[in-house]
LUMTI-466395 format. One record per atom (N, C-alpha, C): x, y negated, z; residue in three letters. Coordinates in pm, whole numbers, padded with zeros to 5 digits, always signed. Example, Ala and Ser with C-alpha at 12.3 -4.5 7.8 and 13.67 -1.06 7.14 Angstrom:
BEGIN
+01319+00569+00780ALA;+01230+00450+00780ALA;+01320+00330+00780ALA;+01285+00225+00708SER;+01367+00106+00714SER;+01290-00003+00787SER;
END
This chain:
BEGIN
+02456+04656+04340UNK;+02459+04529+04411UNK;+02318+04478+04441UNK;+02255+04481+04347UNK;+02090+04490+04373UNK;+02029+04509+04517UNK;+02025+04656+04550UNK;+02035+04713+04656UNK;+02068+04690+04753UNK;+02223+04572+04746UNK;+02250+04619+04888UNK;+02255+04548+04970UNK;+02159+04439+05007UNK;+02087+04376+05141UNK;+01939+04382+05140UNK;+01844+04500+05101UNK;+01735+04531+05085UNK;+01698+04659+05168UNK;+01752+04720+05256UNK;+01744+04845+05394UNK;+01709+04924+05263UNK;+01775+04987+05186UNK;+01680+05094+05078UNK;+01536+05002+05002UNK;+01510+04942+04996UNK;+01394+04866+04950UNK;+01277+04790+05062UNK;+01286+04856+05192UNK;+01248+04796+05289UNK;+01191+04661+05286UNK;+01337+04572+05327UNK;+01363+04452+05318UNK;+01407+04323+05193UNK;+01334+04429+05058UNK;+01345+04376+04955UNK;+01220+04292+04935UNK;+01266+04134+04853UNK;+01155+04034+04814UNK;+01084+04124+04708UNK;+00934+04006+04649UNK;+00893+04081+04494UNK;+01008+04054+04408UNK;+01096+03976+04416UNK;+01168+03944+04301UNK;+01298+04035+04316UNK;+01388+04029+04385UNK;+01451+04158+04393UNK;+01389+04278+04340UNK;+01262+04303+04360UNK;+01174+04482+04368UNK;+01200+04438+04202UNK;+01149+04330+04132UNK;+01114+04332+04005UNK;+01301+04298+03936UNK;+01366+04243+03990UNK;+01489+04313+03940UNK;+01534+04452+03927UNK;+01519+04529+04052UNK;+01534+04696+04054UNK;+01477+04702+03935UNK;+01376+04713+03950UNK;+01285+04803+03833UNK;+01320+04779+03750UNK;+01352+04630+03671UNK;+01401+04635+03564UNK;+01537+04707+03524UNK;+01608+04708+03595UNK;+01774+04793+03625UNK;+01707+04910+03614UNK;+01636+05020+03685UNK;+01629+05154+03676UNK;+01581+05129+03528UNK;+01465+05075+03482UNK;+01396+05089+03352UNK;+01513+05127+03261UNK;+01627+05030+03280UNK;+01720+05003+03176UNK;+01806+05073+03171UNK;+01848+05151+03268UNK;+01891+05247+03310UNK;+01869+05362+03246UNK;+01725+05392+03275UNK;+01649+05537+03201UNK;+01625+05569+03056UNK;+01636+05470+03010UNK;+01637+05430+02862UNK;+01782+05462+02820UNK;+01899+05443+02917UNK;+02006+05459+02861UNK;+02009+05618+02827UNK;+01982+05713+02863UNK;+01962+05862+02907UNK;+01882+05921+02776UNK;+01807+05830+02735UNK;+01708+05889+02614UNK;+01764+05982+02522UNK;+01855+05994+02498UNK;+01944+06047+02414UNK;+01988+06216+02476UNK;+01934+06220+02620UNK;+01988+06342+02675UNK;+01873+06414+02672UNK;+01899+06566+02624UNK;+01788+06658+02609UNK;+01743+06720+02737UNK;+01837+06748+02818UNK;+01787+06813+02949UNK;+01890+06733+03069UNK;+01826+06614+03113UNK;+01880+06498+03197UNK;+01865+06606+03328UNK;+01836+06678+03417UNK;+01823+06769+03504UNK;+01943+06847+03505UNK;+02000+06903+03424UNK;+02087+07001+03336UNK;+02210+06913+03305UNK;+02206+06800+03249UNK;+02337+06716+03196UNK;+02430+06685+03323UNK;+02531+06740+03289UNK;+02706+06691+03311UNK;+02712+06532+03375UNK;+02646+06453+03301UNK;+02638+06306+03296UNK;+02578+06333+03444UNK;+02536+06408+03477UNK;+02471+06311+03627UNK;+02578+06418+03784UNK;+02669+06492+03694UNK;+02754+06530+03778UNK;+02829+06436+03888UNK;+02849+06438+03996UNK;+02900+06318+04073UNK;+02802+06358+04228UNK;+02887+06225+04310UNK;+02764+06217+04435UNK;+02749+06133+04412UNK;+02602+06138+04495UNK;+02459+06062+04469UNK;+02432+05968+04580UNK;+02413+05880+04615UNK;+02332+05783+04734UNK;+02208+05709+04739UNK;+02092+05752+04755UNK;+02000+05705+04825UNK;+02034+05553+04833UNK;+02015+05471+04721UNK;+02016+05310+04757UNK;+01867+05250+04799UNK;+01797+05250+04674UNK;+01681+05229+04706UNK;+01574+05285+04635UNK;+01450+05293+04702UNK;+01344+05375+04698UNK;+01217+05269+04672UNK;+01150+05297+04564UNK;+01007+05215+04579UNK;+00910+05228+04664UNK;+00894+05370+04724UNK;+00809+05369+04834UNK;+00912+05403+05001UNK;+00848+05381+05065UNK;+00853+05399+05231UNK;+01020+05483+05237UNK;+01118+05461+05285UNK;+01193+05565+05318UNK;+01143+05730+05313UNK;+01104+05717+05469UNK;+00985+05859+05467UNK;+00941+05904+05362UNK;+00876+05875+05297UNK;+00825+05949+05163UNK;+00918+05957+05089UNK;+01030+05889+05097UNK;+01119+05970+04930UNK;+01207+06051+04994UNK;+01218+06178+05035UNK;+01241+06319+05026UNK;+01199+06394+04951UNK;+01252+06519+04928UNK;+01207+06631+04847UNK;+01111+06674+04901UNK;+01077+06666+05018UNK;+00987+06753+05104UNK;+00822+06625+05002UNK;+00870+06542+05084UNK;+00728+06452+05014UNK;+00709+06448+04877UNK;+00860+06441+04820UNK;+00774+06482+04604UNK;+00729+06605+04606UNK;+00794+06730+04690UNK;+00732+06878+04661UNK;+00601+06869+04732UNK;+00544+06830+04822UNK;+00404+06802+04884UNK;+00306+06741+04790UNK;+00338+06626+04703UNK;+00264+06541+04664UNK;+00209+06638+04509UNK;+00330+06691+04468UNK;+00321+06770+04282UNK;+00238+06909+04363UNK;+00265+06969+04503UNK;+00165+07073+04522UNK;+00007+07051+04537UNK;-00037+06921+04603UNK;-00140+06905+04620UNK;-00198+06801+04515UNK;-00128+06770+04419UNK;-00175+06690+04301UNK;-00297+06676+04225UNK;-00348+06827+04255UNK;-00518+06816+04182UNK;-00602+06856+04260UNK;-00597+06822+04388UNK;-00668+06798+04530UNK;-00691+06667+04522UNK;-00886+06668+04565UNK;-00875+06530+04640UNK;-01006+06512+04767UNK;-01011+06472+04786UNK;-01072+06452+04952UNK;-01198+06363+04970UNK;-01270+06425+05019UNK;-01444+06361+05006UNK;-01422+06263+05106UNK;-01382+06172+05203UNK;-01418+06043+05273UNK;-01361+05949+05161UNK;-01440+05802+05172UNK;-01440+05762+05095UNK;-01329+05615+05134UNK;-01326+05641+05280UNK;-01253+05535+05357UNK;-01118+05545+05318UNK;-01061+05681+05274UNK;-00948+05701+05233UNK;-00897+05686+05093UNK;-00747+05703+05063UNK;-00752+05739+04900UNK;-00808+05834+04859UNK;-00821+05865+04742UNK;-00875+05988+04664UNK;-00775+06099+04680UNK;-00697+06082+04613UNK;-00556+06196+04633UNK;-00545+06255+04780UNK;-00571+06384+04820UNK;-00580+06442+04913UNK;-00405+06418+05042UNK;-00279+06396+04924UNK;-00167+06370+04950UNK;-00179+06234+05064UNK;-00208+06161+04945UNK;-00209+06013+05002UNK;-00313+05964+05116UNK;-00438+06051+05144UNK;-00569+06026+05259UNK;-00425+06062+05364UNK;-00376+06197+05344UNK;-00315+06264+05487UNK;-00195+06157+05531UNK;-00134+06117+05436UNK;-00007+05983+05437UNK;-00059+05867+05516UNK;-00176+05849+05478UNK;-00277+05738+05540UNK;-00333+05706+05680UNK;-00336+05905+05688UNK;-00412+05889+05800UNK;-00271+05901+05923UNK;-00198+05956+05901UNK;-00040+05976+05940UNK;-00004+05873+06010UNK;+00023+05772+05907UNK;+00070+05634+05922UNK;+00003+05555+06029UNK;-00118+05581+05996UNK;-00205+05532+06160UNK;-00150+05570+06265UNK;-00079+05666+06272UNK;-00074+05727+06437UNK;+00060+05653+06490UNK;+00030+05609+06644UNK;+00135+05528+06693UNK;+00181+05596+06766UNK;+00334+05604+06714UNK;+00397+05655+06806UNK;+00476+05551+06934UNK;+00434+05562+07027UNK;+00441+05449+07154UNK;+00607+05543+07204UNK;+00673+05434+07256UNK;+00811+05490+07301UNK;+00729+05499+07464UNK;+00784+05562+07523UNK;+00761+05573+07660UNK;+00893+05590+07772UNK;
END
């Protein structure tokens, strides 16, 4: 319920964001008890994409497998982030895409 007038986190206030978090926190804590949460039965079911702390775009597999490959990369301009991941995200995000 959290979730669901927030576009995936989009259109979420700070106070909503700081409700989520507290819900996932409380959440993950419930799990402590599971030895291989990846592996457990318990998360058998379908899944939905409610909400995401960062950008839509970035929460894919494609962007966590990008980010854990280039993780101990980082990038000499200084205008950018450090993390080689996050300069290219950066510089990305700049580019306008104009409808025509």
């Amino acid at each position: 319920r959290l979730c669901a007038y927030t576009a995936r986190g989009r259109a979420a206030s700070d106070v909503e964001r700081s409700e989520i978090l507290r819900a996932v926190a409380g959440l993950e804590l419930s799990g402590e008890g599971i030895s291989d949460p990846a592996r457990s039965t318990a998360l058998n079911g379908v899944w939905k994409l409610v909400y995401a702390s960062e950008d839509v775009t970035r929460s894919s597999p494609f962007f966590w497998a990008f980010r854990k490959a280039t993780n101990n990369f980082t990038q000499p301009i200084p205008a950018f982030p450090s993390k080689l991941s996050e300069a290219i995200f950066a510089i990305t995000d700049g580019i306008s895409l104009a409808k025509k």
